[in-house]
C-alpha positions as CSV (number, residue, x, y, z in Angstrom):
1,X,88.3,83.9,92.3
2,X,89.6,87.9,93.0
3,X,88.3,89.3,96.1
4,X,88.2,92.9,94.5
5,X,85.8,93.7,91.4
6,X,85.2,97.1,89.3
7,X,82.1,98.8,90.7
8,X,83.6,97.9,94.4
9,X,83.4,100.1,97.3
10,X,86.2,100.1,100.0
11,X,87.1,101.4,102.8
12,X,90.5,102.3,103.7
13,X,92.8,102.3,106.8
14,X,94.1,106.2,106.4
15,X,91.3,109.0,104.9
16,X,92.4,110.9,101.8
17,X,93.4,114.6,102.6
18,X,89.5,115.7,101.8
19,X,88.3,113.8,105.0
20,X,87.5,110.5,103.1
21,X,88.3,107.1,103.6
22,X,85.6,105.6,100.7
23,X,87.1,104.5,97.4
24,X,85.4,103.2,93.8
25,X,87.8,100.4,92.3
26,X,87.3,101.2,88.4
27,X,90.2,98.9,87.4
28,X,91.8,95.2,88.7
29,X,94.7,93.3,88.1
30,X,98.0,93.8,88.5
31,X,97.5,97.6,89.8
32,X,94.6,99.1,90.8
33,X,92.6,102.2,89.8
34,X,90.9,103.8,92.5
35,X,88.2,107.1,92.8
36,X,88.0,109.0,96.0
37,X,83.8,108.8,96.5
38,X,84.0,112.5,97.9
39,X,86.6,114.7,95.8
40,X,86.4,112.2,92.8
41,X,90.7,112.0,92.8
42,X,91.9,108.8,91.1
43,X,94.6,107.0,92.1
44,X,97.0,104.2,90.7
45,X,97.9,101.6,93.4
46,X,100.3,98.3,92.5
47,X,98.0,95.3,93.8
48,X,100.5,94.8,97.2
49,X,99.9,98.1,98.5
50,X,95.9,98.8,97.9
51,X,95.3,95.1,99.4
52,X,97.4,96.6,102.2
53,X,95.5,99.7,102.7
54,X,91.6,98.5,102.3
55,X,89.8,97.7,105.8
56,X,86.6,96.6,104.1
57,X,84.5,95.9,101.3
58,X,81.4,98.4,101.3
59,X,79.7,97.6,99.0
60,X,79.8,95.2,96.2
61,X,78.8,95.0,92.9
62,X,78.1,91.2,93.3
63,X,75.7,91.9,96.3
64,X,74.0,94.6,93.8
65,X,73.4,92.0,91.1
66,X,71.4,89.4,92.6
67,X,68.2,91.2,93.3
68,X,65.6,91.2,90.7
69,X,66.0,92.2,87.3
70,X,64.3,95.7,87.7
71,X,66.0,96.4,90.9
72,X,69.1,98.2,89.3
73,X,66.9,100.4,88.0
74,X,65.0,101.3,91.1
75,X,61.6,99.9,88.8
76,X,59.5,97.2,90.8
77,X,58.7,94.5,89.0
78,X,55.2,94.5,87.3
79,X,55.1,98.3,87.2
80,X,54.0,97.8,83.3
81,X,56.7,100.4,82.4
């Protein structure tokens, strides 16, 4: 199983020149596609090197997915909308 999905958020080792350090993965594989959370920059990264330079997994869209149905939504369940 990959340890890095679309919809991730990361953390890096080094900020990006705007002061950042968060990243969106928005593609996997053999390179990755990666958006800068605070200037919205996207970068190409071959899979060596952006393995190398994340500290941590943020947020995942794997974690977001198991709550309830509604909860993507931000509806509670049984709100009869």
């Amino acid at each position: 199983m990959h340890k890095y999905q679309v919809g991730d958020v990361v953390q890096t080792r080094k900020p990006h020149p705007c002061g950042n350090n968060t990243w969106e993965v928005m593609r996997t594989g053999i390179d990755f596609r990666i958006k800068c959370q605070k200037c919205g920059r996207v970068l190409m990264l071959p899979r060596p090197k952006f393995e190398k330079s994340v500290k941590a997994v943020i947020s995942s869209l794997k974690a977001v997915l198991k709550g309830p149905v509604g909860s993507l939504l931000g509806i509670p369940l049984g709100s009869g909308c």
